[in-house]
C-alpha positions as CSV (number, residue, x, y, z in Angstrom):
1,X,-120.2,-4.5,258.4
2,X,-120.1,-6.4,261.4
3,X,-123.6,-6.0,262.3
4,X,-125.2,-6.4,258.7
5,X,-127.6,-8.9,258.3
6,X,-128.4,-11.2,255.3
7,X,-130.6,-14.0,254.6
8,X,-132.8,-15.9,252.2
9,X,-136.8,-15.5,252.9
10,X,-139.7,-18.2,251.0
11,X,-142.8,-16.7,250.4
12,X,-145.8,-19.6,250.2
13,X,-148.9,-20.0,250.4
14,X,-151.9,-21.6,248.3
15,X,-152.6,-20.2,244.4
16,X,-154.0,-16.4,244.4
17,X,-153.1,-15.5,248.0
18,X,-150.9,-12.4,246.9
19,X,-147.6,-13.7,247.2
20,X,-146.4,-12.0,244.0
21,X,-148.0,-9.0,244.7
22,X,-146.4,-8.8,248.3
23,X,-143.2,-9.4,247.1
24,X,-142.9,-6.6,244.8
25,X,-144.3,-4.7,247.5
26,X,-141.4,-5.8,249.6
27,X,-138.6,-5.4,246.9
28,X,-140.5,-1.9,246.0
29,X,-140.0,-2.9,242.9
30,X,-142.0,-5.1,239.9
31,X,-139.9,-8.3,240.2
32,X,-142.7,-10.5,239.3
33,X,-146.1,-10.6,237.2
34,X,-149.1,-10.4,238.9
35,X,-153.4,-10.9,237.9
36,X,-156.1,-11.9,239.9
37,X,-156.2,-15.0,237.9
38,X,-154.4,-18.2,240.2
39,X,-151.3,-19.7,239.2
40,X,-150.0,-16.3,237.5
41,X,-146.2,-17.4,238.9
42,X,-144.8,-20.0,237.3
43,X,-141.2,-20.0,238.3
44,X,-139.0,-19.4,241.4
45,X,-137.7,-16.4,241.5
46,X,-135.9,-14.3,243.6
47,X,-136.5,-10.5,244.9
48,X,-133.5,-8.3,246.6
49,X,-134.7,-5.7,249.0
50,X,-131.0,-3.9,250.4
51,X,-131.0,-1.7,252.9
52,X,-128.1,0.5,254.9
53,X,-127.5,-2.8,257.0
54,X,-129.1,-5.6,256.0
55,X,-130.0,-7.6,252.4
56,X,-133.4,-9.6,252.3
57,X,-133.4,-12.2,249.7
58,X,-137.0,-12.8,248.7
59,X,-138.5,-16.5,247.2
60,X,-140.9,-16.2,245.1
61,X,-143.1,-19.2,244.2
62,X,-146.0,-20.8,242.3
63,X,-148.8,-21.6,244.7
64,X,-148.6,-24.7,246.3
65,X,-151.4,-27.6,245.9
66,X,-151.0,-31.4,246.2
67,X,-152.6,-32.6,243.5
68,X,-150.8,-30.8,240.2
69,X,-151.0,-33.1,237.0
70,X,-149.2,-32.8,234.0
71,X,-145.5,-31.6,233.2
72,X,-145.6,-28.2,234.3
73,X,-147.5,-28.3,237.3
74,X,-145.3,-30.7,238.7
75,X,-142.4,-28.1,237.3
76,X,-144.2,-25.2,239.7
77,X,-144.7,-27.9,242.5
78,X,-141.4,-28.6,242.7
79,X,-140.4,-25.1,242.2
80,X,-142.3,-23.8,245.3
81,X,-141.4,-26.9,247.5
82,X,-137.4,-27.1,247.0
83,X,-137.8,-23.0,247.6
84,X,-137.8,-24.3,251.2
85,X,-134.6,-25.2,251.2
86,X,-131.4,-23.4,252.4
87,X,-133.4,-20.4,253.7
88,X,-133.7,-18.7,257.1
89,X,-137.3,-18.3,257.5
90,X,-140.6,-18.9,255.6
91,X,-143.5,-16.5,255.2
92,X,-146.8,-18.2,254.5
93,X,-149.1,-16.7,253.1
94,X,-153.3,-16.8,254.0
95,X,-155.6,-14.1,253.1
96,X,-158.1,-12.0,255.2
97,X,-161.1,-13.8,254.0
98,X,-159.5,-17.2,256.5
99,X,-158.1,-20.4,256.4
100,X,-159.6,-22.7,253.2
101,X,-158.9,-26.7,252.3
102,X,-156.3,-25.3,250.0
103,X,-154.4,-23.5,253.0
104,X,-153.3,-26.8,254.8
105,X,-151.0,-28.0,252.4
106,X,-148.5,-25.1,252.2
107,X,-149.3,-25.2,255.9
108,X,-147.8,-28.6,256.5
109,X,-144.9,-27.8,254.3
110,X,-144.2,-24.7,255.9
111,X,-144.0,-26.0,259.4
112,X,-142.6,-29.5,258.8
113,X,-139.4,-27.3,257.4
114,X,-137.9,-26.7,261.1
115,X,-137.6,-23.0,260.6
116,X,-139.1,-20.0,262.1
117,X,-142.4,-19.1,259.8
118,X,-144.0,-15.8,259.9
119,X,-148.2,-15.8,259.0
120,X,-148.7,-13.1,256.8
121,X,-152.7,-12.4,256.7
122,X,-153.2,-10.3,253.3
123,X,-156.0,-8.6,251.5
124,X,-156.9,-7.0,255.2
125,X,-158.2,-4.1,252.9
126,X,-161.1,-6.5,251.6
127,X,-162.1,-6.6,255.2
128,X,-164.6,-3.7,256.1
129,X,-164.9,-4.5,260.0
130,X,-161.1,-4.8,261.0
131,X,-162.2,-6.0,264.5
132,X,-163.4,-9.4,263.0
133,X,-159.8,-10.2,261.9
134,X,-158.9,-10.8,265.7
135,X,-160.8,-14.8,265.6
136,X,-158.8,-15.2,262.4
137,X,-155.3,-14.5,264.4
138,X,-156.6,-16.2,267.7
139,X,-157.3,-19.6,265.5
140,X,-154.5,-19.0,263.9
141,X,-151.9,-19.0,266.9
142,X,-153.7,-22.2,267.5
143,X,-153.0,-23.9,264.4
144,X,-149.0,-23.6,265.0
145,X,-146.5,-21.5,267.2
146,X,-145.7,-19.1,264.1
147,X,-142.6,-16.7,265.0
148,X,-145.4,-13.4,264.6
149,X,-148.5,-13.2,262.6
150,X,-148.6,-10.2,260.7
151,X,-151.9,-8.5,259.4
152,X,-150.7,-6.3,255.8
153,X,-152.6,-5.3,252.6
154,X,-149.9,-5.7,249.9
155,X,-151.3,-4.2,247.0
156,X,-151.9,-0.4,249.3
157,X,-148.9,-1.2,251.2
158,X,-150.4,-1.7,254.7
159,X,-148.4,-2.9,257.5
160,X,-145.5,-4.1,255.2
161,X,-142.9,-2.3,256.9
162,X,-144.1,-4.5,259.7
163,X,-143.4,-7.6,258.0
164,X,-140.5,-7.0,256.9
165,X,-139.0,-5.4,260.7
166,X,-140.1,-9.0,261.5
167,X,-138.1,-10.5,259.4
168,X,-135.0,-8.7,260.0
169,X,-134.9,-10.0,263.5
170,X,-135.1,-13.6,262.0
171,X,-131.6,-12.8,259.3
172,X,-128.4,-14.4,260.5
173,X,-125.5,-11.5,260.9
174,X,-123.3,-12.0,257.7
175,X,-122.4,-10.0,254.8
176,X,-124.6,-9.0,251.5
177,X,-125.1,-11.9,249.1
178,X,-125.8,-9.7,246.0
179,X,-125.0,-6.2,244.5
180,X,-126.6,-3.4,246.4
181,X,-128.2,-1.7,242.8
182,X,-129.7,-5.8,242.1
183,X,-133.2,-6.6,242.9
184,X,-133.8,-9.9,241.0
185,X,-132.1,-12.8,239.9
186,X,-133.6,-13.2,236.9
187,X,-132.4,-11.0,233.7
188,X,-134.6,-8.4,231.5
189,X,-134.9,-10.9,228.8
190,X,-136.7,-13.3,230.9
191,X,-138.7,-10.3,232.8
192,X,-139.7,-9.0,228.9
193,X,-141.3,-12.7,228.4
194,X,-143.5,-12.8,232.0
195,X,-144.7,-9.5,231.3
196,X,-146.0,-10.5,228.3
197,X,-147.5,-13.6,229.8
198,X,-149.1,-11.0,232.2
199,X,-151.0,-9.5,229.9
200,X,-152.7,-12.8,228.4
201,X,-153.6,-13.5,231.9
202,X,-155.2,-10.1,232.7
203,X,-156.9,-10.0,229.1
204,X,-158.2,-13.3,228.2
205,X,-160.4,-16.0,230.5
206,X,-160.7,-19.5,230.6
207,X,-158.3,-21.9,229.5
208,X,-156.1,-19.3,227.6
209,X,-153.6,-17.8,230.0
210,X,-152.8,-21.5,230.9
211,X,-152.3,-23.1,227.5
212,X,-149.5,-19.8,226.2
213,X,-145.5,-20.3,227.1
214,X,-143.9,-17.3,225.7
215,X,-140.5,-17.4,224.3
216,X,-138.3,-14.1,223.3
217,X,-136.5,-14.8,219.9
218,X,-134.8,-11.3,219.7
219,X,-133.8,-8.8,222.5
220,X,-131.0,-5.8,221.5
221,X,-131.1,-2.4,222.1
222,X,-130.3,-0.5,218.9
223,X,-130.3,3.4,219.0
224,X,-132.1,3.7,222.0
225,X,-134.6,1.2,220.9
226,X,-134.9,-2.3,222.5
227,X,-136.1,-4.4,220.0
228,X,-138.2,-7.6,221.4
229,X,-139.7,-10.5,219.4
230,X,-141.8,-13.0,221.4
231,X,-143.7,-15.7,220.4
232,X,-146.5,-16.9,222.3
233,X,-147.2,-21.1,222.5
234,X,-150.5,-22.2,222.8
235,X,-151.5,-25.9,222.6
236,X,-154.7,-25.8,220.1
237,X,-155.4,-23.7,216.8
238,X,-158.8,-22.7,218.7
239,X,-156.8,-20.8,221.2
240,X,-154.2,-19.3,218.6
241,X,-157.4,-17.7,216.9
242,X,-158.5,-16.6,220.3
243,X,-155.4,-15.0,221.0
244,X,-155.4,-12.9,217.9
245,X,-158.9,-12.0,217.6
246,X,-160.9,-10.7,214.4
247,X,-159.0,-8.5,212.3
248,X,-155.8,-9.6,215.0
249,X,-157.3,-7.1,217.6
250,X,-156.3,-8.7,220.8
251,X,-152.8,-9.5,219.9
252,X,-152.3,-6.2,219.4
253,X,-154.1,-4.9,223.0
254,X,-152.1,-7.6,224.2
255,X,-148.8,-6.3,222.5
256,X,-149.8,-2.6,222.9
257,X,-150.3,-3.2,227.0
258,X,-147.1,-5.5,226.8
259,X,-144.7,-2.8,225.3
260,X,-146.1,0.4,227.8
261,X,-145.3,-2.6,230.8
262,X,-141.7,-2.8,229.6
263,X,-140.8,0.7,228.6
264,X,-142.1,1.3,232.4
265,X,-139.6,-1.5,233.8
266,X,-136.9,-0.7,231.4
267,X,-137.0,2.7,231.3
268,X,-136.9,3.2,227.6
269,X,-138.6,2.5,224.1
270,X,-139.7,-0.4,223.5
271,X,-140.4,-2.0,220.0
272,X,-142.0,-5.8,220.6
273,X,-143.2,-8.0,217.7
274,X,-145.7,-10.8,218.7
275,X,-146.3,-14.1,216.9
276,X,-148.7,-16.9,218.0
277,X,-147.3,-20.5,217.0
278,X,-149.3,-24.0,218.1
279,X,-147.3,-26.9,219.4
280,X,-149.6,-29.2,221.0
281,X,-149.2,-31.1,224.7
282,X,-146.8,-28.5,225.2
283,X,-147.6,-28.6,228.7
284,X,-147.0,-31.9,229.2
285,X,-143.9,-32.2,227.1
286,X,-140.8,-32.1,228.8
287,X,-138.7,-31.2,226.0
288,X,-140.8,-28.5,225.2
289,X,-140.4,-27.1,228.8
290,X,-137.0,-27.2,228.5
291,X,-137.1,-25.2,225.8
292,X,-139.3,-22.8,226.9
293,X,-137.3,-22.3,229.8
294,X,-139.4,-24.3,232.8
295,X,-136.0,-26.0,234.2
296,X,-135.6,-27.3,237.7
């Protein structure tokens, strides 16, 4: 074990850049929700990726912006910005379409943290003439002295291995921090409740995937069977009748698409009972984030 490597890794970038989707890619498992909606991740989390000699602990984090009002945005800010702390490098994330406003800020953050930071240029699939990514890397070098900048398409897979061979030569030599068989820190019953929150933010636009907190009232196996209850927070009665639908229609896509998620990532029948419940300014309640589980 003397030459096993270990270390913690942050993963930032401005809303919608991929992060999530990367790090699943990375752990090659589904450690975190993902939609193309911004904002998706709403809590650190972590990602284990272990290999035959070294462990790679991966950050997950909301998007960083400056300016986030209310209770919970300033939960995710400060989520994402202590994420910097006590790790070994930092991957920041851009996409292939180029630097935007938005960009800068995780940009300052990233480099003001004295640690080696890796660029990581996703969504190079969304870019037909691959060529025209070399102006993108040459500005970039010039923005800051990044440790490598690293062109990868997480959601095919592209040049990931690349990434991560990068990172390994950035981990300190030290023993494994978690079990081997452990790829998250975060337990089923918290996974069952983002996934879902996933499928209000793939099945429902506006305002809606924002305003819902979901909260698990009852998770046990029984016979085989894990047996889930969830109810889903929103902060108006409007958007609790949006939720449902006519005739309760979309609750039930959304509970139908939410069960086949968690039999996939638990292996196993699932049974999940949804209820829709208005508590209003939830958002911007502390107590109620609390309760919901948004803690610092």
């Amino acid at each position: 074990m003397t030459d096993y490597r270990c270390g913690r890794v942050t993963l930032v970038g401005r809303p919608n850049v991929g992060k999530s989707t990367l790090l699943n890619r990375l752990v090659g498992a589904k450690v975190s929700i993902t939609s193309p909606r911004p904002q998706t991740t709403r809590q650190r989390l972590l990602g284990i990726k272990t290999a035959d000699a070294v462990q790679i602990v991966y950050v997950d984090t909301p998007g960083l912006h400056p300016a986030q009002g209310g209770q919970l945005g300033q939960h995710m800010n400060r989520a994402a910005r202590t994420s910097l702390d006590g790790v070994d490098a930092i991957v920041l994330v851009i996409t292939a379409a180029g630097w935007t406003q938005a960009d800068e800020y995780p940009l300052q953050l990233a480099t003001a943290a004295g640690l080696p930071v890796i660029l990581a240029i996703n969504k190079i699939d969304q870019i037909k003439d691959r060529p025209s990514l070399l102006p993108l890397i040459e500005l970039s070098a010039k923005k800051f002295g990044f440790t490598e900048i690293v062109p990868v398409a997480a959601l095919r897979g592209e040049n990931v291995d690349a990434l991560e061979r990068a990172l390994i030569k950035l981990l300190p030599v030290q023993p494994p921090m978690y079990p081997a068989d452990q790829i998250t820190d975060r337990s089923e019953r918290f996974l069952a409740a983002e996934l879902v929150r996933e499928q209000v933010f793939r099945g429902f636009s506006q305002e809606i995937p924002y305003a819902v907190a979901v909260q698990i009232e009852k998770f046990k196996r029984e016979k085989g069977v894990l047996h889930v209850a969830a109810t889903l927070w929103v902060e108006k009665e409007g958007q609790k009748a949006i939720l449902i639908g006519k005739g309760g229609e979309q609750m039930k896509t959304t509970g139908t698409r939410a069960r086949l998620a968690m039999q996939k990532a638990f292996g196993g029948k699932v049974h999940l009972e949804l209820w829709v419940k208005v508590r209003e300014h939830w958002s911007d309640d502390a107590r109620a984030l609390k309760t919901f589980g948004y803690e610092d």
